[in-house]
Each structure stands twice: as C-alpha cells, then as structure tokens.
C-alpha positions in Angstrom: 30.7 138.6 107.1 30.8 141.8 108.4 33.5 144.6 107.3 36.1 143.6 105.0 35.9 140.0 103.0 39.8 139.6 103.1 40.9 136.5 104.4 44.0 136.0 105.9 45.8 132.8 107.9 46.2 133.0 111.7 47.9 129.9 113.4 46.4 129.0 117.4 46.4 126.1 120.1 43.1 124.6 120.6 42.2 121.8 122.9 42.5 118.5 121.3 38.8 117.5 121.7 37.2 120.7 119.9 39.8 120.3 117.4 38.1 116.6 117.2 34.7 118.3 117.1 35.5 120.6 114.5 36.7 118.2 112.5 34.3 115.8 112.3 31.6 118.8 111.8 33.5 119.5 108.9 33.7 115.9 107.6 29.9 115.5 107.9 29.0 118.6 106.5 31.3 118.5 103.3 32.8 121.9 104.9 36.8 122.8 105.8 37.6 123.6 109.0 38.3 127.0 108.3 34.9 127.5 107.5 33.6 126.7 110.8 37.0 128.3 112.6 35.5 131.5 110.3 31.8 130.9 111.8 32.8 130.5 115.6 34.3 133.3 115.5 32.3 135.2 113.7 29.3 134.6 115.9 31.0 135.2 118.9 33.1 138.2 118.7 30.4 140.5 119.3 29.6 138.8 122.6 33.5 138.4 123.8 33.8 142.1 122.7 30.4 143.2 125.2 31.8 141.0 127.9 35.3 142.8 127.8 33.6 146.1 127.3 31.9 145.6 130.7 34.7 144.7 132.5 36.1 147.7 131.6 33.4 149.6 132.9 33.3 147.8 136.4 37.1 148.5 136.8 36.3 151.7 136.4 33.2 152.3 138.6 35.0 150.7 141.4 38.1 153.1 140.9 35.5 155.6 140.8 36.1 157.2 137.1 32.4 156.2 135.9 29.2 158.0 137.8 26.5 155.4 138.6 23.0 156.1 140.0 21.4 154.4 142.0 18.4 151.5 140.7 15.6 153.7 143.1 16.2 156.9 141.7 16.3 155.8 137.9 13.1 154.3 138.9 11.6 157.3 141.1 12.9 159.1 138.1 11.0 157.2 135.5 7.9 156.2 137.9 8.3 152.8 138.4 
C-alpha cells in the first residue's frame, strides 16, 4: 500500500454478480473480501485518477483555458 496503512470501513452498492465473483475469489483463495475490495482498488486508482485528470484538461482546452500546439510543429520542432 501506498501512503498511510490505516484502514478504515466504507459501506457501497455493487452489482450482484461481482459481488458473486468476489466472493468466490475469496473462498478459493482462503482470502476476505476486503482483501480483494483493498486490491481492486488499489490497482486502479491511479488509472481512474489519470482518466479524470484528462477530462479535466479537455474541458478546459475546449473552453480555451489550456494552450495546445499543434502535432506538426512539435514535430517540425523536434525534427521528426
């Protein structure tokens, strides 16, 4: 884990048939739930975060608060 180690409960909806999934993961494995809850989210934050992050940026471009350059000029730029 990344930052701080403190663990602390959270309550969500999830569909029924990952809920299945995760169970049954867990079962096999000799694992809670919680420890796979902890490891989906874990490797996927980073992404969701990015993904957001760029979304951000494209609402700004379009409403014209970000300067963009165009592709042929970086590349004039860098001689490719």
């Amino acid at each position: 884990m990344t930052g701080s180690d403190t663990m602390t409960e959270v309550t969500f909806s999830i569909l029924l048939d990952l809920k299945i999934r995760v169970d049954n993961l867990a079962r096999n494995t000799n694992r809670s739930p919680s420890y796979f809850y902890n490891q989906l989210v874990t490797d996927h934050i980073d992404e969701l975060e990015d993904a957001y992050d760029c979304l951000e940026i494209i609402e700004s471009v379009k409403k014209g608060k970000e300067k963009t350059v165009p592709l042929e000029k970086v590349m004039a730029d860098y001689g490719l």
